[in-house]
ZAMARGU-4260 file (C-alpha; in steps of 0.2 Angstrom, whole numbers, plus 5000, padded with zeros to 4 digits):
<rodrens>
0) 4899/4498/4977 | 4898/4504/4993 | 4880/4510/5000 | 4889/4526/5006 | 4897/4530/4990
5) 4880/4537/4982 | 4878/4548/4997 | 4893/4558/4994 | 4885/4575/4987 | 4900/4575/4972
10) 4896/4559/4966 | 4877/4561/4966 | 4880/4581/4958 | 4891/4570/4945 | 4880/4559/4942
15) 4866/4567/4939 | 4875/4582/4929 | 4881/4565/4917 | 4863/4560/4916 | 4856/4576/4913
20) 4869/4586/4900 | 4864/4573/4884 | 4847/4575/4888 | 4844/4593/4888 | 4857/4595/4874
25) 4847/4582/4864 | 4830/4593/4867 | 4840/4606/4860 | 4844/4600/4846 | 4826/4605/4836
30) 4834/4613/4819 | 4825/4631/4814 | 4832/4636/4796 | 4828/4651/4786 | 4836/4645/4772
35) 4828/4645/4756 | 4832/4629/4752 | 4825/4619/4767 | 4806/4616/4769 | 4800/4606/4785
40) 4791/4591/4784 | 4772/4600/4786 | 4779/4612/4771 | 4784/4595/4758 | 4770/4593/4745
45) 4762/4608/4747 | 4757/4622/4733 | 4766/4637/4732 | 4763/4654/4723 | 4777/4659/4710
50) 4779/4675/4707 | 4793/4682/4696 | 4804/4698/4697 | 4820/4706/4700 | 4832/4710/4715
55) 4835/4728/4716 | 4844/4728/4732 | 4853/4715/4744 | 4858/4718/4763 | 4868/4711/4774
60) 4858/4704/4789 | 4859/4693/4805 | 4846/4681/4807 | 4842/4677/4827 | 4832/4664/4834
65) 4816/4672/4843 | 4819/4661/4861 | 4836/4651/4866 | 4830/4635/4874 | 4840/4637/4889
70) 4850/4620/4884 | 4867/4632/4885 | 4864/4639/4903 | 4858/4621/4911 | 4873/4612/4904
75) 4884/4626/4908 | 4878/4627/4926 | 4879/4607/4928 | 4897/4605/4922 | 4902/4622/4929
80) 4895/4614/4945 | 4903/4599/4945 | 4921/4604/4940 | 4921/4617/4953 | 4915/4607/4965
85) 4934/4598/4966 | 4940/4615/4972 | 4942/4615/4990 | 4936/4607/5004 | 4920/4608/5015
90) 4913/4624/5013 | 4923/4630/5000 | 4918/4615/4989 | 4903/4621/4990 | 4906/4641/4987
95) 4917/4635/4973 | 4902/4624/4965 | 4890/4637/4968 | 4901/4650/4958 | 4904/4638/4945
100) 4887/4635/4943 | 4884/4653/4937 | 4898/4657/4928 | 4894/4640/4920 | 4876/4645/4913
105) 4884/4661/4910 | 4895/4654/4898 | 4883/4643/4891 | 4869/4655/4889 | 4881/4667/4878
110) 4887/4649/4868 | 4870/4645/4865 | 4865/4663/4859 | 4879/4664/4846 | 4879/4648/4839
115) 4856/4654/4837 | 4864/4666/4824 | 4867/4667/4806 | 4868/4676/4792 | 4857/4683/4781
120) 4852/4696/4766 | 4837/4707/4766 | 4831/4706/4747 | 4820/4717/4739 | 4813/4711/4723
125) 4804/4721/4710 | 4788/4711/4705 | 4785/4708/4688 | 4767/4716/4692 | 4774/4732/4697
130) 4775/4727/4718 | 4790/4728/4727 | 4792/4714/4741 | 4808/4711/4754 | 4811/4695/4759
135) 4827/4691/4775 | 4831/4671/4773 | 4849/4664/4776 | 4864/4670/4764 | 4867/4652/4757
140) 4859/4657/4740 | 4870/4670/4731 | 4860/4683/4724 | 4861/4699/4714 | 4858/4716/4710
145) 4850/4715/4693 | 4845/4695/4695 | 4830/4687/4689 | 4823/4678/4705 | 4806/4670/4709
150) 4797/4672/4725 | 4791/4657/4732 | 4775/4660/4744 | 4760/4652/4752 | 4758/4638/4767
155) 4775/4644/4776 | 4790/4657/4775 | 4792/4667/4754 | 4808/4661/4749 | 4820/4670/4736
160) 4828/4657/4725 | 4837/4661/4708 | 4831/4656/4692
</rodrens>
């Protein structure tokens, strides 16, 4: 290849946009669950309290991530970027990158903050000693008014699970 080809700003923004998207979407890719049926590595081995009861009411919930990683808005921006920057010429190209940029990490940001979403329940048990607990984890364990659930508790998140 040519020396000057490397020091035409689309090719180095396209470049570097190519090198940098799989990285940042590879750090993103560190896997929060609050699902009662997943315990992280540290969790694995460790004693838990049980507790037994009953569900006495379940709610519909939407369980958040507390932080995006900014993943979405960087990769937005950097393809954004790049595919604007065909638009135009001279200083257009560059107006057009600039915009595409934004509305790039736009896009990604609100991408990445809808796929950080899922769905839950709010379960409130009935203790068998008389105590009433509520517990929001992911809805991929159906559960019940009126079921007979033990709370799982100690070393991490109090999981619901049936019995």
């Amino acid at each position: 290849m040519h020396a000057s080809f490397f020091h035409r700003p689309k090719v180095r923004l396209l470049m570097a946009a190519s090198l940098a998207v799989p990285v940042f979407m590879l750090a993103g890719c560190a896997n929060q669950s609050a699902s009662s049926s997943v315990y992280s590595y540290g969790q694995a081995q460790r004693e838990q309290i049980v507790r037994l009861g009953t569900v006495v009411s379940v709610r519909s919930v939407t369980i958040q991530k507390d932080q995006t990683s900014g993943v979405g808005s960087v990769a937005g921006a950097a393809i954004g970027g790049v595919a604007a920057s065909s638009i135009g010429g001279g200083r257009g190209s560059i107006i057009a990158s600039i915009g595409g940029a934004l509305l790039g990490g736009l896009v990604g940001n609100a991408v990445e903050n809808r796929v950080g979403k899922s769905d839950g329940l709010e379960i409130t048990v009935k203790l068998d000693n008389g105590e009433t607990r509520v517990v929001a984890q992911e809805a991929d364990v159906p559960l019940s008014v009126g079921q007979r659930v033990r709370m799982l508790s100690g070393n991490g998140p109090t999981r619901v699970v049936p019995m």
